[in-house]
C-alpha positions in Angstrom: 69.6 204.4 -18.1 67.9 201.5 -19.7 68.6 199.7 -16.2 66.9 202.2 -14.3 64.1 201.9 -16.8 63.2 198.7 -16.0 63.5 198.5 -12.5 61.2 201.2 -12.6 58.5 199.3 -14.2 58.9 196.6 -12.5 58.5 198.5 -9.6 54.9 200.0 -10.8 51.8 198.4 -9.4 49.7 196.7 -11.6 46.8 199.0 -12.5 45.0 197.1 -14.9 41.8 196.6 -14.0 40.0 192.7 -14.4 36.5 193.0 -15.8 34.0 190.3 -15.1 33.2 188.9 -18.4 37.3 188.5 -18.8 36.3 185.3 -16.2 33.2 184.6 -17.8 32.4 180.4 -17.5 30.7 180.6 -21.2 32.2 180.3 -24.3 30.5 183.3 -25.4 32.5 185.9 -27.5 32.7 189.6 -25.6 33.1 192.9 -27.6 33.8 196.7 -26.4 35.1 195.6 -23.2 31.9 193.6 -22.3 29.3 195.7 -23.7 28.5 193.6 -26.4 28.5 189.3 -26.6 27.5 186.8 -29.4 27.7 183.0 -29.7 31.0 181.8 -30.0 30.6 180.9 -33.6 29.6 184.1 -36.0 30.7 182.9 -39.3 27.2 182.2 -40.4 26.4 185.3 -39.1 28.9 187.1 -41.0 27.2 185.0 -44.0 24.0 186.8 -43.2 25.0 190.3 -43.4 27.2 189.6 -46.5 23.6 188.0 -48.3 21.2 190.7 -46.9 24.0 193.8 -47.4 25.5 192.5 -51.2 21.5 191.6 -52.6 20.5 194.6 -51.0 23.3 197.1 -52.7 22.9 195.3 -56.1 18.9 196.5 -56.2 19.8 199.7 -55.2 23.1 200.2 -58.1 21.0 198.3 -60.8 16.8 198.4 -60.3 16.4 201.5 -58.1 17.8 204.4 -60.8 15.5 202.5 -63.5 13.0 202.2 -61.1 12.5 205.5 -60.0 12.6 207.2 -63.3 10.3 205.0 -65.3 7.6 204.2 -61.8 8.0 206.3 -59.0 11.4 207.8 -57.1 10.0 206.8 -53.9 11.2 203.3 -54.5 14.9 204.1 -53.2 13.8 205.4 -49.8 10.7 202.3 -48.8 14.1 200.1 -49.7 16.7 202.0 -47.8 14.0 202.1 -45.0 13.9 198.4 -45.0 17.2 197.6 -45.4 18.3 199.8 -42.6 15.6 198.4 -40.3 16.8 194.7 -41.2 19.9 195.2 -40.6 19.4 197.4 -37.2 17.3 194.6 -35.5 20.2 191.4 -36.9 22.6 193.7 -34.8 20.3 194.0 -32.0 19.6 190.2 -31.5 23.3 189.0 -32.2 24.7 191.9 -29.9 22.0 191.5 -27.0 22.2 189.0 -23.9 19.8 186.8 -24.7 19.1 186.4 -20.8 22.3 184.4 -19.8 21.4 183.0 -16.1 24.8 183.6 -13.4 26.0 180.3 -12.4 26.1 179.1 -8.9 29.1 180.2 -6.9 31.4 177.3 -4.9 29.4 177.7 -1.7 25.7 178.2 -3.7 26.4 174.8 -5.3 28.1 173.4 -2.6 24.7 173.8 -0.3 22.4 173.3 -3.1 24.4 169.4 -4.0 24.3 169.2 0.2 20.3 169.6 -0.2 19.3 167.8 -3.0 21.5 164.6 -1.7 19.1 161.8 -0.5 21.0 159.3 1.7 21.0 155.9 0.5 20.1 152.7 2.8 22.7 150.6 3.9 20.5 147.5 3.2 20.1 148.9 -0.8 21.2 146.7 -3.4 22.0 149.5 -6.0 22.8 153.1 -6.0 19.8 155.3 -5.8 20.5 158.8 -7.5 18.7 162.1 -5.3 16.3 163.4 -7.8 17.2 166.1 -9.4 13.8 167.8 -10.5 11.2 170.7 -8.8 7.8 171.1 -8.7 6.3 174.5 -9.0 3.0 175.8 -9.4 2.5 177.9 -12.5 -1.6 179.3 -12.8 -2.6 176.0 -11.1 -0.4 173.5 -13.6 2.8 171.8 -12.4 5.9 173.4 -14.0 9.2 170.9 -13.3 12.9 172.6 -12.5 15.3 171.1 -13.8 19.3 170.6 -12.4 22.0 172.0 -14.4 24.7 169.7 -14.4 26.9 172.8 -15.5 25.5 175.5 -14.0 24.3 174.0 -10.7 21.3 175.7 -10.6 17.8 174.6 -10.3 16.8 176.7 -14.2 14.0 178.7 -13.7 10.4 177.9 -15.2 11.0 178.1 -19.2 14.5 177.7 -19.1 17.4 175.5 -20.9 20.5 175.6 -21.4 22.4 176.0 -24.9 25.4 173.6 -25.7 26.3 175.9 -27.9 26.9 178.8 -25.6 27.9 176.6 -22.6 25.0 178.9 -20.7 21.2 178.7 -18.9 18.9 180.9 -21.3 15.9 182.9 -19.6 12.8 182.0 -21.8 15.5 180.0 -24.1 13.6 179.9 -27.7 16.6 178.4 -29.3 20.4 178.8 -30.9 20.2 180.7 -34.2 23.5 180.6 -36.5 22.0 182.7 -38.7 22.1 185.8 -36.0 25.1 184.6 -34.1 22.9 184.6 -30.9 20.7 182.5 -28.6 17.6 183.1 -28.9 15.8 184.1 -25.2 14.0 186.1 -23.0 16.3 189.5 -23.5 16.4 190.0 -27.7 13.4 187.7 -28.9 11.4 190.7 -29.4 14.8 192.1 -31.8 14.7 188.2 -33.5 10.9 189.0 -34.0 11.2 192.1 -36.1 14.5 191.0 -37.8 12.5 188.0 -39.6 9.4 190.6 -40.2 10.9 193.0 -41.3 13.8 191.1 -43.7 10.5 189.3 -45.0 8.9 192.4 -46.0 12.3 193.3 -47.9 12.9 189.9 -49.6 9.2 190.8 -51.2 9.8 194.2 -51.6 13.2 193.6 -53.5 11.9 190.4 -55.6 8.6 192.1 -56.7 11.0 194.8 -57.9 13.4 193.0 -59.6 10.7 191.2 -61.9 8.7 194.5 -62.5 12.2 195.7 -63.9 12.4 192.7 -65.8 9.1 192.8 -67.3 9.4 196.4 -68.4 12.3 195.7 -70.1 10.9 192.7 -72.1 8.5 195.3 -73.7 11.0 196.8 -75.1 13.7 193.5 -75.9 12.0 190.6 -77.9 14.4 187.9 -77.1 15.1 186.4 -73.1 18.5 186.4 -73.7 18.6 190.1 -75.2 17.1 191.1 -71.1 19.5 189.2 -69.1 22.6 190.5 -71.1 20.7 194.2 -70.2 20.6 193.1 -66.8 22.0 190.4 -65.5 22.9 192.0 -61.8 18.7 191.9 -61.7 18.3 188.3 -62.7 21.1 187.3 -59.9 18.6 189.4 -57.8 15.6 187.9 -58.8 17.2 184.2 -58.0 18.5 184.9 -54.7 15.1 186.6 -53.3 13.2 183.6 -55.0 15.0 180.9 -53.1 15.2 183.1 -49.8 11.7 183.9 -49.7 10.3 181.0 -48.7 12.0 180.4 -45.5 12.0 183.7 -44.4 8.1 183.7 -45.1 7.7 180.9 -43.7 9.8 181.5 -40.4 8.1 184.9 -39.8 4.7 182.9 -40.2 5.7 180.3 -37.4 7.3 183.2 -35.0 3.9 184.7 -35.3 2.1 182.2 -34.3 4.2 181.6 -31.7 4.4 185.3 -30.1 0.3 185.3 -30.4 0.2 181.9 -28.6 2.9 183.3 -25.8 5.3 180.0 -26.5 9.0 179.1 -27.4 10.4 177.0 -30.3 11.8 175.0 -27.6 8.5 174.5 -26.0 6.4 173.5 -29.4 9.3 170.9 -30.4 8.7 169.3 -27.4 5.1 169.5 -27.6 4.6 171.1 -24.0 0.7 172.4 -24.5 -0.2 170.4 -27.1 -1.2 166.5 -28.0 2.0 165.8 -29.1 2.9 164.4 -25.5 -0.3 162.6 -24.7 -2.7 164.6 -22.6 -2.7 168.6 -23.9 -2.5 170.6 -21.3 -3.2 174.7 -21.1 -0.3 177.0 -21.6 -0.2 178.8 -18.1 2.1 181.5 -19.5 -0.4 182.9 -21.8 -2.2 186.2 -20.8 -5.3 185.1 -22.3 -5.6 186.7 -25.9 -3.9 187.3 -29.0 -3.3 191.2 -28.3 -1.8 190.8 -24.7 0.5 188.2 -25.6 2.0 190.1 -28.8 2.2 193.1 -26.3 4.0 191.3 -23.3 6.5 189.9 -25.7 6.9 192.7 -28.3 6.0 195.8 -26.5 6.9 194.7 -22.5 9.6 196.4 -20.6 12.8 194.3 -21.5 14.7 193.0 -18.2 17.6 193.3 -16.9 20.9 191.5 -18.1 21.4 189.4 -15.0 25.4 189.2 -15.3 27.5 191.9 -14.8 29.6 192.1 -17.6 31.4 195.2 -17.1 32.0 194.6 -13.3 35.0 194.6 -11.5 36.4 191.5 -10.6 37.0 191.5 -6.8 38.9 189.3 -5.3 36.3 187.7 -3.7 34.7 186.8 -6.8 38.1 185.9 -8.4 38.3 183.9 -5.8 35.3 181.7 -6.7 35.6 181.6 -10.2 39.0 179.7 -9.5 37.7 177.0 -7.7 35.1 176.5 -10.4 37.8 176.6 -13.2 40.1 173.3 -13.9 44.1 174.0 -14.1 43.6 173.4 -18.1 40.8 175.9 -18.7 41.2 179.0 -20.3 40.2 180.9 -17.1 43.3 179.8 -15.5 45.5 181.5 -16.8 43.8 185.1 -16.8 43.4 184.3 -12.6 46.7 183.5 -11.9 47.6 186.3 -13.9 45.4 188.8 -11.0 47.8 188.1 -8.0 44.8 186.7 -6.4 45.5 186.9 -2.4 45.5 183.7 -0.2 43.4 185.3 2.2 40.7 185.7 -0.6 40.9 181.8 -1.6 38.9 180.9 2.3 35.5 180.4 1.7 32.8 180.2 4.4 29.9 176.9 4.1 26.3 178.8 4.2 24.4 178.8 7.4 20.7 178.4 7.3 19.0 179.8 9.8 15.7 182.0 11.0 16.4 185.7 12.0 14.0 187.4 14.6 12.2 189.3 11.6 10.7 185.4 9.7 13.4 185.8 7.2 16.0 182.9 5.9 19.7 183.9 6.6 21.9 182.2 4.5 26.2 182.5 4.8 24.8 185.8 7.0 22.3 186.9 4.2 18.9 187.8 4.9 16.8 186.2 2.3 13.4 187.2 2.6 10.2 185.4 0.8 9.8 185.9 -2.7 8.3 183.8 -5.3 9.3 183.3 -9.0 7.4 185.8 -11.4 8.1 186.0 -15.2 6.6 189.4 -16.0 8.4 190.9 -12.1 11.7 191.7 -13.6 12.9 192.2 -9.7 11.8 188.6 -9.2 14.6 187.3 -11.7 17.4 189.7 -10.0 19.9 187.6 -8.1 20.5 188.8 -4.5 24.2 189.7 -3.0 25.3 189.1 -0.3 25.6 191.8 2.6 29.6 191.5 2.5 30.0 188.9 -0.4 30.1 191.6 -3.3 27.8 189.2 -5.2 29.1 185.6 -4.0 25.5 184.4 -3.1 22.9 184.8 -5.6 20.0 182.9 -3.7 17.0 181.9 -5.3 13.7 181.9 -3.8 12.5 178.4 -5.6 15.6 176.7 -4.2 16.5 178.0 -1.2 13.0 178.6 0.4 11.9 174.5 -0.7 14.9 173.0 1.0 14.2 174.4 4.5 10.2 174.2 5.1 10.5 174.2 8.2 11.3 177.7 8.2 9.1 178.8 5.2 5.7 177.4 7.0 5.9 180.3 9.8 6.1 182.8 6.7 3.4 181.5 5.1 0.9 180.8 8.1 2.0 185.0 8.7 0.1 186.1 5.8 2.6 186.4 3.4 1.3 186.1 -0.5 2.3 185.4 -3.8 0.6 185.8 -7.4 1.5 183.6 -9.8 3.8 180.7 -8.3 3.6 178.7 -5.1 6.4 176.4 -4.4 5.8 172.7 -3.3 7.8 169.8 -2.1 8.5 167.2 -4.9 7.3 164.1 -3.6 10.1 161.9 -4.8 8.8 161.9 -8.2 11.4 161.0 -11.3 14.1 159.8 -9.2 16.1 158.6 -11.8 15.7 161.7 -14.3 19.3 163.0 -14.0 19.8 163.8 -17.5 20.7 167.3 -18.1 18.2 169.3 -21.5 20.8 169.9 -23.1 18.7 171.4 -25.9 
């Protein structure tokens, strides 16, 4: 019976189904079966919610029934408000794809390394490297792409990629231990009110804390005498007065930086200001204080531009195994998919001009678009008619690498808002460093 047992189960197909962020490249940690990610370190995060949550629970059991008896019982609910809205934006940014960029597939880097390659002269002494930058007009001011080593992808205007995360970051602002997250262009609005709104409860909490103190000197003569009444509320006090500061102070410098429409990573670095040398305008800014706080606070929030809960094809399997190296974790969840041979021949991408002025790439119509932050279409990456999402082209490295096609689109009439893509005239050959930051 037990023979029979197993025979039938070895007989039984394997059903299991392979979900895309199972052979997910980053080292980002998944949850829910792929409906939630974080950073792959959340220890400090964990330290976040144990500060916030314990400080939080020790005013309420200690300050709020004294409180609201001898001041006003509305004290409990404005701190149970707080705390609840705190604590709902921390989950929100940690639990939110920060705007993780696909990487390239096998065949999208393989033609985007065959384009970018610059023959070197026979008669050269030394090794020139092809340049590895963009140009791309932004508002009238020259925006530079730069080449992901990693990702093999020319990163869109704004973007960088996280060491941390081992991932390209739409809008990347920075990597935040404290939330267990990149910071980007999906859940900066969630970072935004998290510091606000755990500002306005570190002051709500501390002035508290010493009103209950100071109400309970009246009555006790001696220090000492008030911190053996309550010494839960003079833990309090200490732990708001040396978290204040830095969350004041951080909400403060995120405001600034939401009214002037720019990233931490872009102020470090001193993009629109004098730090650099010459200051130059910030051509992302909608031209006020109000429009900027509403694009990035109040704008519609794009698109997660991975698939996370996808099925893995074989197709896309497939590709993800010539990316991974026989010792990376990915390995071993492939092999374990049966993957067909048939699936493992890949097909080089064909460039070439269709009768309707559009760029067929691998048998993909590609047809003009330009980047556009605020177009949340613009970001999308395209599939391929039969490719079940092999190629993603890109409009601001496909369409530069063949002008000779793209000149008939643009002497038809064809227009663009924001961006206009140029050739870069061999400028910063030898920048092949990858921004890490």
């Amino acid at each position: 019976m037990n023979l029979l047992c197993c025979c039938c189960c070895n007989m039984a197909p394997n059903t299991r189904v392979t979900r895309k962020w199972e052979l997910f490249a980053g080292r980002n940690k998944f949850y829910c079966d792929g409906l939630l990610m974080s950073a792959p370190h959340t220890s400090v995060f964990y330290l976040t919610c144990i500060l916030i949550t314990g400080t939080s629970a020790l005013f309420f059991a200690f300050d709020c029934p004294f409180l609201a008896t001898r001041i006003n019982p509305i004290i409990p609910i404005v701190g149970a408000v707080l705390y609840f809205f705190t604590m709902s934006s921390l989950l929100r940014t940690t639990f939110t794809d920060p705007g993780v960029i696909p990487r390239a597939s096998y065949d999208e880097a393989a033609y985007i390394e065959k384009q970018i390659e610059v023959p070197n002269s026979l008669n050269s002494p030394t090794y020139r490297p092809p340049p590895r930058t963009k140009e791309v007009l932004v508002k009238g001011q020259t925006v530079k792409l730069k080449y992901c080593f990693t990702c093999k992808i020319f990163r869109p205007p704004r973007a960088s990629h996280c060491s941390q995360c081992d991932n390209c970051v739409e809008r990347f602002d920075h990597h935040c231990p404290w939330v267990g997250n990149c910071v980007g262009k999906r859940n900066y609005r969630f970072f935004y009110l998290f510091l606000v709104s755990l500002a306005f409860l570190a002051v709500f909490i501390f002035s508290c804390s010493v009103t209950h103190l100071v109400l309970l000197m009246k009555t006790e003569t001696k220090v000492i005498e008030v911190i053996k009444t309550a010494p839960f509320t003079v833990i309090v006090v200490f732990i708001c007065f040396f978290s204040i500061w830095s969350v004041i102070g951080l909400a403060g410098f995120h405001t600034y930086l939401t009214t002037s429409d720019q990233t931490t990573n872009e102020d470090l670095k001193g993009s629109f200001s004098a730090k650099g040398g010459q200051r130059s305008v910030n051509p992302y800014s909608r031209g006020n204080i109000c429009l900027n706080c509403c694009h990035i606070l109040c704008g519609p929030m794009t698109p997660s531009l991975i698939d996370r809960r996808g099925i893995a094809t074989d197709e896309y399997i497939s590709q993800m195994q010539q990316h991974s190296s026989p010792r990376h974790p990915l390995s071993d969840v492939i092999s374990a998919t049966h993957v067909p041979s048939s699936a493992m021949i890949t097909a080089q991408p064909i460039v070439a001009a269709s009768s309707n002025n559009v760029l067929g790439i691998g048998g993909t119509d590609l047809k003009q678009r330009f980047y556009d932050e605020s177009n949340a279409s613009s970001s999308a990456l395209e599939t391929s008619a039969h490719g079940g999402g092999v190629y993603r082209p890109r409009s601001y490295d496909n369409l530069q690498n063949a002008p000779e096609l793209v000149e008939p689109l643009l002497n038809n009439g064809a227009e663009y808002d924001n961006e206009e893509p140029f050739q870069n005239a061999n400028k910063d050959k030898n920048d092949t460093n990858e921004d890490s930051s």
